[in-house]
C-alpha positions as CSV (number, residue, x, y, z in Angstrom):
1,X,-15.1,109.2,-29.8
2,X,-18.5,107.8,-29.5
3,X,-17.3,105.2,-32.0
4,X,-14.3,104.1,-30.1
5,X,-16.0,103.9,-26.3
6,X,-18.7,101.3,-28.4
7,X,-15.8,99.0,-29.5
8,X,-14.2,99.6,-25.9
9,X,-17.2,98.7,-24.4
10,X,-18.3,96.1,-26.8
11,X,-14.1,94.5,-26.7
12,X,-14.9,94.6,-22.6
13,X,-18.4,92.6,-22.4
14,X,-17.1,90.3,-25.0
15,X,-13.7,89.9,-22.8
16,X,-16.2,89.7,-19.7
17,X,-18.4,87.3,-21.1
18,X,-15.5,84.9,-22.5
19,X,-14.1,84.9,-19.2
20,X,-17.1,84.1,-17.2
21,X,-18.2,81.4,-20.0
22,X,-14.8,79.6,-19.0
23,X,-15.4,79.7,-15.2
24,X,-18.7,78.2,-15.4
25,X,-18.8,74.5,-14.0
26,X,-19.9,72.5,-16.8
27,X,-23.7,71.0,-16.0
28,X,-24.3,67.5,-15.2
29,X,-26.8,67.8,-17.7
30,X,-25.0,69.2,-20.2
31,X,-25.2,66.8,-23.8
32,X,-21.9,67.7,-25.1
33,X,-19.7,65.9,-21.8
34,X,-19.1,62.7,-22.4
35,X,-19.1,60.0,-19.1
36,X,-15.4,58.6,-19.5
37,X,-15.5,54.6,-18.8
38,X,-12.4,53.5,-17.0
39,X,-11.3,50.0,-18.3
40,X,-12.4,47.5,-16.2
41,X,-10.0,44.6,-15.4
42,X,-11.1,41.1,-17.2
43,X,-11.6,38.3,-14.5
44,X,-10.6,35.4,-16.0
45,X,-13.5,32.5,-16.1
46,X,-13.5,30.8,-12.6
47,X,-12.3,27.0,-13.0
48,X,-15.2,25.3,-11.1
49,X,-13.6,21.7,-11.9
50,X,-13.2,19.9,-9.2
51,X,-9.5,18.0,-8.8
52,X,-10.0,14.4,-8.7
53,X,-10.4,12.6,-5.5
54,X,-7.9,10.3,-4.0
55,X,-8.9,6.6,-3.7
56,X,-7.4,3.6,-2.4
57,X,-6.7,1.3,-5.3
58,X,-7.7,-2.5,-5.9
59,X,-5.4,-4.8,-7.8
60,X,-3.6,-8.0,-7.8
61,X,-0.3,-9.7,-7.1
62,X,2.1,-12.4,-8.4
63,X,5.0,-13.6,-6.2
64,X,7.5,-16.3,-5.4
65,X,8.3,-17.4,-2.0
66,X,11.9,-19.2,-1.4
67,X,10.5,-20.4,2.4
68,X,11.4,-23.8,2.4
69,X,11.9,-25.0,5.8
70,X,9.3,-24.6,8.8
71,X,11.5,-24.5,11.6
72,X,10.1,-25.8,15.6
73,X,12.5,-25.2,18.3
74,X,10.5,-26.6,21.4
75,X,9.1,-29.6,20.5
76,X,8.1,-32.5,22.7
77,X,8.6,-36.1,22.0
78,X,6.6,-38.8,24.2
79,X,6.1,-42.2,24.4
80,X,5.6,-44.8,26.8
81,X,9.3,-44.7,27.7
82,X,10.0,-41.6,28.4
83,X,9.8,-37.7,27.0
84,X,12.3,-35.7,25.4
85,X,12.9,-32.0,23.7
86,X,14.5,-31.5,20.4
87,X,14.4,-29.1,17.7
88,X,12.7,-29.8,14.5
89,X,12.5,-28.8,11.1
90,X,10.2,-30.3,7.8
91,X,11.7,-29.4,4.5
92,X,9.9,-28.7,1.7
93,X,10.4,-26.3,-1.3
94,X,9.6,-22.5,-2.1
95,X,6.1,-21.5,-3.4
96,X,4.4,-19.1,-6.4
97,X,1.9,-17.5,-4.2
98,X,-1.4,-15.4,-6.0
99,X,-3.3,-12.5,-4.1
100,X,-5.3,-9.1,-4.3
101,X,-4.7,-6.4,-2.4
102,X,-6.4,-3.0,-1.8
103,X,-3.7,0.0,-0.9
104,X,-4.1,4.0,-0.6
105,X,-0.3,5.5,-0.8
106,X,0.5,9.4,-1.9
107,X,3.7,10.5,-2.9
108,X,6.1,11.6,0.5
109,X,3.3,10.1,2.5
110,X,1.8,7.1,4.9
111,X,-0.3,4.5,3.3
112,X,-1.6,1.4,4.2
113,X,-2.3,-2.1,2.7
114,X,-4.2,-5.2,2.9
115,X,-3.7,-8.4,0.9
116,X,-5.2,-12.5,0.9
117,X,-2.8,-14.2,-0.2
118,X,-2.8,-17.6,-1.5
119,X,0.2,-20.0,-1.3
120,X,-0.5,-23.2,-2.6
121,X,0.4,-26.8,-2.2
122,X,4.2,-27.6,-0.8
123,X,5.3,-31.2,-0.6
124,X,7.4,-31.9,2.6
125,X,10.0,-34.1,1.6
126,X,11.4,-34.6,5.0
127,X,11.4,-34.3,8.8
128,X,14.4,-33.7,10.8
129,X,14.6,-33.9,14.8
130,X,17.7,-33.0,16.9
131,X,19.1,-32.2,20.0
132,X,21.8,-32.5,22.1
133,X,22.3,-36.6,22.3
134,X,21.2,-37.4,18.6
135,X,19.9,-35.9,15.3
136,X,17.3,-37.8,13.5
137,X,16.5,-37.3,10.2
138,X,13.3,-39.4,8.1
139,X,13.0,-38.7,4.3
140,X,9.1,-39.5,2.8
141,X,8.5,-41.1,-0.4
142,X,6.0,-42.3,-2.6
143,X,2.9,-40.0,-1.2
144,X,4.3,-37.0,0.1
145,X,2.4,-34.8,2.8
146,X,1.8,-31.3,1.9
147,X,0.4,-28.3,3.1
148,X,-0.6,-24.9,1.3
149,X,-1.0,-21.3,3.3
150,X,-3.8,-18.8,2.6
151,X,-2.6,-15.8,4.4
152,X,-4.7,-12.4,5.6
153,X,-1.7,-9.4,5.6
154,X,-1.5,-6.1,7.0
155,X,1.5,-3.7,5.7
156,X,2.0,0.1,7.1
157,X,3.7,2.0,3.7
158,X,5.6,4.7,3.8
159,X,6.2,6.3,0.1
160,X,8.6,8.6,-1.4
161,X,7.9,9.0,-4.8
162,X,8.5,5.8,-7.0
163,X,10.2,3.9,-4.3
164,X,8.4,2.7,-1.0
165,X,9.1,0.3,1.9
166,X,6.2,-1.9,3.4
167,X,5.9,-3.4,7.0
168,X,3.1,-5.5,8.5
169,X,1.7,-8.5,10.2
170,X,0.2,-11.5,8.8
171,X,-2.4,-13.6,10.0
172,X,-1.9,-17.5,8.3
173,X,-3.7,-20.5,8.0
174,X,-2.2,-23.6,6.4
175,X,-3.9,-26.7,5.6
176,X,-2.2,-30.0,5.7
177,X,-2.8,-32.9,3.5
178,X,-1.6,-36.3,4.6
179,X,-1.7,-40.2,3.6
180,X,-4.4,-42.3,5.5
181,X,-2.8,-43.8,8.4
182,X,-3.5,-45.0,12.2
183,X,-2.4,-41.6,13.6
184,X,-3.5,-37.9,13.9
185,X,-2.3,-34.7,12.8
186,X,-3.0,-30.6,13.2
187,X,-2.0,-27.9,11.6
188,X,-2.6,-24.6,12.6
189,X,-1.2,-21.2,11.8
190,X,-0.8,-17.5,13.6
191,X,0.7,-14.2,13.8
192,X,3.7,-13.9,11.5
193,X,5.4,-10.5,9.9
194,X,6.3,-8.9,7.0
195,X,9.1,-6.3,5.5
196,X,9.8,-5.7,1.9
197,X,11.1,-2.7,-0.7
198,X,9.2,-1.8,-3.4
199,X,9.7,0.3,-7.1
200,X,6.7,1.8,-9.0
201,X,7.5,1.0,-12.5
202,X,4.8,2.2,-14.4
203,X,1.5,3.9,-13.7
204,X,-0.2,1.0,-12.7
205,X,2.3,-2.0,-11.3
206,X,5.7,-2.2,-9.4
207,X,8.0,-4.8,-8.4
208,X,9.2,-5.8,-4.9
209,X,11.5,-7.9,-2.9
210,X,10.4,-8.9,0.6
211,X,10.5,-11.2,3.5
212,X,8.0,-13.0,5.1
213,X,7.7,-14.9,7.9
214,X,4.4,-17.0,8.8
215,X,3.9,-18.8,12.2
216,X,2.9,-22.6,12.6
217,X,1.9,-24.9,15.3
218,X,1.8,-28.6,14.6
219,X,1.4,-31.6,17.0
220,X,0.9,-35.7,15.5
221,X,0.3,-38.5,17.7
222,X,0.1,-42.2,16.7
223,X,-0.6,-45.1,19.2
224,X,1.1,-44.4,22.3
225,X,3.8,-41.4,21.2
226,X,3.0,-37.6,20.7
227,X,4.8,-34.9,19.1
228,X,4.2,-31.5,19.7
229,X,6.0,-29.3,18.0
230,X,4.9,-26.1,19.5
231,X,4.9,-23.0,17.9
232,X,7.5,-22.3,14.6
233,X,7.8,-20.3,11.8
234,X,8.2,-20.6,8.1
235,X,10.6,-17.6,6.6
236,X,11.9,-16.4,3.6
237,X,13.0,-14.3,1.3
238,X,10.4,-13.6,-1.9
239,X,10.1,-11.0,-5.0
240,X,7.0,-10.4,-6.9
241,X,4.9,-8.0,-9.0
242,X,2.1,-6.1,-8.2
243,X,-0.7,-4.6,-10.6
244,X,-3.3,-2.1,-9.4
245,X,-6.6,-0.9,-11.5
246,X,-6.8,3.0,-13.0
């Protein structure tokens, strides 16, 4: 009996102890627990690049005006007999015309651009004057007079992607050349306009077709008679390419 109530009470401490051994908290200090590491996400490498900045872009331009007729419609003939009005008109032919620009467009945006433009000699091969009683008409020969157009331009530009439409003013200033002779002349030029379609064909050029209109005065005046034109304009259709630096 004494046998058997030793394993008893050996089988209970044992029991006792195993049971109290699993309930005790496990010691922060304890060498066998091992910390567990949760993953930790990977953050990809922030892209400090910068995106390239926008800039206007510089370039130059190759067109061909078909403006061939500077038109006057209040001009003022006098001489010592008398005054009178009349309409007049000097014919001459179209023009290549050779500028640079600068321009800052963005895709479904406003731009702007601003040109010299450089249009050069036209020979005028004649002068017509009418009104209501007669019309008038004096072809030159031999020594033509000519004039060529340098012309400051101002467009507003509204883009969609590849295709855009311009719209501006123009500031000219024509010079005339004439034969030596007894009388005078002036040339003088002003606030014209501007409208034209566009196509960007490659990275770096497009094509367009516009039309242009550029304001003239002139006046002459030879012994006793005086012409004043007045105010007119020179218009026309025109198509051209345009090339613009990366």
């Amino acid at each position: 009996m004494k046998y058997i109530k030793s394993v008893c009470i050996i089988i209970a401490l044992t029991m006792t102890s195993a049971k109290g051994f699993s309930q005790e908290p496990v010691s922060q200090d304890n060498p066998q627990k091992k910390d567990i590491v949760e993953p930790q996400a990977l953050n990809p490498a922030e892209d400090t690049t910068e995106p390239p900045k926008h800039k206007p872009k510089f370039g130059f331009n190759l067109y061909y005006s078909t403006a061939d007729t500077a038109k006057f419609d209040n001009t003022v003939i006098s001489t010592s007999s008398g005054s009178a009005t009349a309409t007049t008109e000097f014919k001459s032919s179209g023009s290549a015309g050779i500028g640079m620009f600068i321009a800052d467009t963005k895709p479904e945006s406003w731009g702007y651009s601003g040109s010299l433009l450089y249009e050069p000699d036209r020979d005028i091969s004649s002068v017509t004057f009418s009104n209501a009683n007669a019309t008038v008409t004096a072809a030159f020969s031999g020594i033509k007079p000519k004039f060529s157009v340098l012309i400051l331009e101002g467009t507003v530009i509204y883009r969609w992607n590849s295709f855009y439409l311009p719209f501006g003013l123009n500031l000219s200033a024509p010079k005339l050349t004439t034969s030596s002779g007894s009388g005078t002349s002036s040339l003088s030029g002003g606030v014209g306009a501007f409208l034209g379609a566009g196509f960007i064909t490659t990275e770096n050029s497009s094509v367009e077709i516009f039309s242009r209109s550029i304001t003239l005065k002139y006046s002459e005046s030879a012994g006793t008679t005086n012409v004043d034109c007045g105010t007119g304009y020179l218009a026309g259709l025109g198509f051209g390419w345009k090339y613009w630096f990366p």
